[in-house]
C-alpha positions in Angstrom: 8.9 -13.2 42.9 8.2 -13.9 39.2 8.3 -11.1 36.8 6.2 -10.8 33.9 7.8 -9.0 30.7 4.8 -7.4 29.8 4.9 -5.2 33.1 8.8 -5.2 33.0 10.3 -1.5 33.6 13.2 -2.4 31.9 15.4 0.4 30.3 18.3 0.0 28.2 18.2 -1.9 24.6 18.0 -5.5 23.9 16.6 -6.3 27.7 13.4 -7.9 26.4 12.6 -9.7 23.2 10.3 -6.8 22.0 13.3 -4.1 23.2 15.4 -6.0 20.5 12.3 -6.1 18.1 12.3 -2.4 18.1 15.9 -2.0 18.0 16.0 -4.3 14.6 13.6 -2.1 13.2 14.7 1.4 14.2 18.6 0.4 12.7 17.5 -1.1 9.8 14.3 2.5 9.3 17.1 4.7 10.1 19.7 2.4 7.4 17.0 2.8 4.6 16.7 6.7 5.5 20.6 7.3 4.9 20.6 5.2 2.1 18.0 7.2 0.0 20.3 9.8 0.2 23.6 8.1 -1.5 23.9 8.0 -5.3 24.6 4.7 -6.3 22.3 3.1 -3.6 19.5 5.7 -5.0 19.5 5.9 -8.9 18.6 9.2 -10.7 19.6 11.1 -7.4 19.2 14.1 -9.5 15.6 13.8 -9.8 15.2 13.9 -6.7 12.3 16.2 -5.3 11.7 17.2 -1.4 8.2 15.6 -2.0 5.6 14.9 -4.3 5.5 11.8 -7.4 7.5 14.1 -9.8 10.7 12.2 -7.4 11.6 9.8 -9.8 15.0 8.7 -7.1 15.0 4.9 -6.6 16.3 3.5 -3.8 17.9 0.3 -5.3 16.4 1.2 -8.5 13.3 -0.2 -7.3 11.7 2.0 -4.6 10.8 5.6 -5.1 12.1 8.2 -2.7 12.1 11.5 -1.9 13.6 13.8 0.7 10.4 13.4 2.6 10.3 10.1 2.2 13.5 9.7 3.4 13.1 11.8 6.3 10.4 9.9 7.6 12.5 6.8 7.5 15.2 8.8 9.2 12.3 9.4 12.0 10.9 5.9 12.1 14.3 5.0 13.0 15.4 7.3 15.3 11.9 6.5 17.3 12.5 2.8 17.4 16.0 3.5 19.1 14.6 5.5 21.7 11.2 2.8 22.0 14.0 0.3 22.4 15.1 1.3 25.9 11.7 0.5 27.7 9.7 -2.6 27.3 5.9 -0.5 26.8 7.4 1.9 24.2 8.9 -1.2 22.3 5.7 -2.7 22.5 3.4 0.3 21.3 6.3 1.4 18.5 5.8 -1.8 16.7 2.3 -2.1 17.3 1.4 1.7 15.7 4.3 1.6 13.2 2.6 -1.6 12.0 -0.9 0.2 12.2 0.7 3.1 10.1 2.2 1.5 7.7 -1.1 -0.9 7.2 -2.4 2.7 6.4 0.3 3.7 4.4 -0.3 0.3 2.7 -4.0 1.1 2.0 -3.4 4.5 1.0 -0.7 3.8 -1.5 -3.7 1.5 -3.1 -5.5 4.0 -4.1 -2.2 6.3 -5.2 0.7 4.5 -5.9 2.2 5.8 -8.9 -0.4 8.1 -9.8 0.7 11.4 -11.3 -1.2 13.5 -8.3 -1.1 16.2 -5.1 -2.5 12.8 -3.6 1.4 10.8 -3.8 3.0 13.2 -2.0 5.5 10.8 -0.2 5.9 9.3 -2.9 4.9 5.8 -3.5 5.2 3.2 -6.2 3.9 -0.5 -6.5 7.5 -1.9 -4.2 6.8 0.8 -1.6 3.1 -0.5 -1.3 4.1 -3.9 -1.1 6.9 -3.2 1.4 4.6 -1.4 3.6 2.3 -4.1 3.3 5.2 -6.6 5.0 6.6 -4.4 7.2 2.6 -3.4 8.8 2.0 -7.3 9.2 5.6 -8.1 10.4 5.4 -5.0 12.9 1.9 -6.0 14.6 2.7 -9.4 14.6 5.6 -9.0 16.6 4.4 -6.4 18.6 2.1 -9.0 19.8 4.5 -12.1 19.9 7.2 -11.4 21.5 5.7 -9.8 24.7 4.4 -13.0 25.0 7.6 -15.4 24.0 9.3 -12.7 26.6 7.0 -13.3 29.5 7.0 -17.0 28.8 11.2 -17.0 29.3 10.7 -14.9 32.3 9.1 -17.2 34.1 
């Protein structure tokens, strides 16, 4: 009987190619999200704000965080760990996280930077490009390697 990934049950991590997919992305969401929160990896830590583009915090001196900000890293993370244990869940995390960050993306056009209620995350001009990379690397691979998996499974 051949098994095809994409209807695999699988559960536990790193089982199919998209499993380890999401599991890449939920350590390295959940490293960025504890990172923002060390001085020295974030500058100006003391201008930090819980939201909103008066955060001037820069992870690596380049991209603008906040404790929301953070926190939703922390989250994106943590989700990707838990998507990693099932094939489907791996498959749909990096499929939506790309489709939210391609928003996030399009939505930090229009505010990036900007002095407004509207940047409440906050984003600057790295944090849109990032998003930018991270939506096209998600979807892409949330399409990929279901397919490279049910190619080795057979």
């Amino acid at each position: 009987m051949t098994t095809n990934a994409s209807t695999r049950t699988d559960h536990g991590y790193g089982r199919t190619l998209t499993q380890k997919g999401a599991l890449v992305f939920g350590v390295v969401f959940l490293i960025v999200g504890i990172a923002g929160f060390i001085p020295g990896l974030t500058m100006d830590m003391g201008s930090m704000m819980a939201a909103g583009n008066d955060s001037n915090a820069q992870l690596l001196g380049l991209f603008q965080v906040s404790v929301l900000h953070n926190i939703v890293h922390l989250l994106f993370g943590i989700v990707g760990l838990i998507a990693a244990r099932s094939f489907g869940f791996s498959r749909q995390y990096l499929l939506v996280g790309g489709i939210i960050y391609a928003v996030l993306f399009i939505y930090g056009l229009f505010t990036a930077g900007m002095a407004s209620a509207a940047n409440f995350v906050p984003l600057n001009s790295a944090d849109n490009v990032l998003h930018l990379i991270l939506a096209v690397a998600m979807i892409i691979l949330g399409i990929v390697l279901p397919r490279a998996g049910a190619r080795t499974a057979r």
